[in-house]
N, C-alpha and C positions, 0 to 999 in steps of 0.2 A: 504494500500500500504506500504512492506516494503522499507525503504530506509536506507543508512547509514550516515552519517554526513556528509559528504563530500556530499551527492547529496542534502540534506536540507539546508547546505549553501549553495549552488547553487542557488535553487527555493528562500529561503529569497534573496538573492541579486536581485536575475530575478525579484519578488516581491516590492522590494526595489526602483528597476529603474523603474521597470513600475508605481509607487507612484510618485518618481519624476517627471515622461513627465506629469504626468496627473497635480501635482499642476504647473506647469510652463505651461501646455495650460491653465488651469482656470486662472491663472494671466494672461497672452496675452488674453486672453478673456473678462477681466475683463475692460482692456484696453481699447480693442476694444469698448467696450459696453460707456465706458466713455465718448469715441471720439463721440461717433453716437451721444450721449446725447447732446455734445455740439453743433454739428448742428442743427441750425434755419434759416429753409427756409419755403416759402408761395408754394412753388412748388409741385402740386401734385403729380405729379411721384416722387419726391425725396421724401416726407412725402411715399411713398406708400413703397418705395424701404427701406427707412430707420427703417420702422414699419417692414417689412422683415427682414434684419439683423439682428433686435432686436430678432425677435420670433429664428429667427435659432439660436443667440447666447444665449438664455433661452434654448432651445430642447440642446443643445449640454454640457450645465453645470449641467441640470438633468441627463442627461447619464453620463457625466463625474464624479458627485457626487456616481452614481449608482453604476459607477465603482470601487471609488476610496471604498466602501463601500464593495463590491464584494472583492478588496484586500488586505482589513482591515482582513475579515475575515477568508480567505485563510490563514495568517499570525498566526490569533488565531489555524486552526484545523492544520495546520501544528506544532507549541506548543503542542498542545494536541492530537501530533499523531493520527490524524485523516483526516490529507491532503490525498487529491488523493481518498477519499471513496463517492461514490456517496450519496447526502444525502436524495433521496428518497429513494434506493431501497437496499443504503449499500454498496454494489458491488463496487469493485476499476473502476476508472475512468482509460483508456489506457492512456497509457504513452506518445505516440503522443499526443492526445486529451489535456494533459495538458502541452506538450512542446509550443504547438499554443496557451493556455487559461491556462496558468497558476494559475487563480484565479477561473477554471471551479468548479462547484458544483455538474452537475447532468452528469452522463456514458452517451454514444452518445443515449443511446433505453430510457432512460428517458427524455433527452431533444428534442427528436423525438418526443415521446409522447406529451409533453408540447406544443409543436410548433403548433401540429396539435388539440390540442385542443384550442388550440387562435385559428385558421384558425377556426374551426366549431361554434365557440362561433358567436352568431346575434348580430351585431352593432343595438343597439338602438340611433337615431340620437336623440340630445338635454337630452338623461339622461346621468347623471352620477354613474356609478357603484361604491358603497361604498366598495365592495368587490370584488374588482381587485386586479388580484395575480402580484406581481413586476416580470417586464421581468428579466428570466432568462442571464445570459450573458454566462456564459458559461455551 
């Protein structure tokens, strides 16, 4: 994807800010998680509900981490003029496609592809996959 300097500071700033909401949720989150710790109750709904907020506020620091990783790297190929190319297949990523995911990786027919191969992949219940590929974000 060409661009000129002016649209590259653009996407670093875009970049930029979306860095910042994500560490200032992981800190609110961090919080949050602190607070649940300090609750001590014999109550079984409340242990049940509180074992709940715990796991959704672990799923949502793996994703947030994912991210913040997804726009670590965005940062690197945009340096090495390489932002905006899809990195399976090469091909520029549309320019919509990264105004919405500005830290996208794969063109909209690669991450099609991807999507629907998790959909066809068999959940094996009780194993773990050593070789599970990291969800695409964008």
């Amino acid at each position: 994807m060409n661009m000129d300097e002016k649209q590259a500071k653009k996407i670093r700033q875009r970049l930029a800010d979306e860095h910042q909401k994500l560490i200032d949720i992981i800190h609110r989150n961090r919080l949050a998680e602190e607070e649940i710790n300090q609750v001590h109750t014999e109550d079984v709904s409340d242990l049940a509900t509180i074992s709940h907020n715990k796991e959704l506020l672990l799923n949502f620091r793996e994703g947030d981490f994912q991210r913040l990783k997804s726009i670590e790297e965005a940062r690197q190929r945009l340096d090495s003029g390489r932002y905006g190319e899809c990195v399976r297949c090469g091909e520029d990523i549309a320019e919509k496609r990264l105004k919405a995911v500005p830290w996208a990786t794969l063109c909209v027919k690669c991450q099609e592809r991807n999507e629907s191969a998790k959909k066809s992949r068999p959940v094996l219940v009780g194993f773990d996959s050593q070789e599970e590929e990291p969800d695409e974000e964008g």
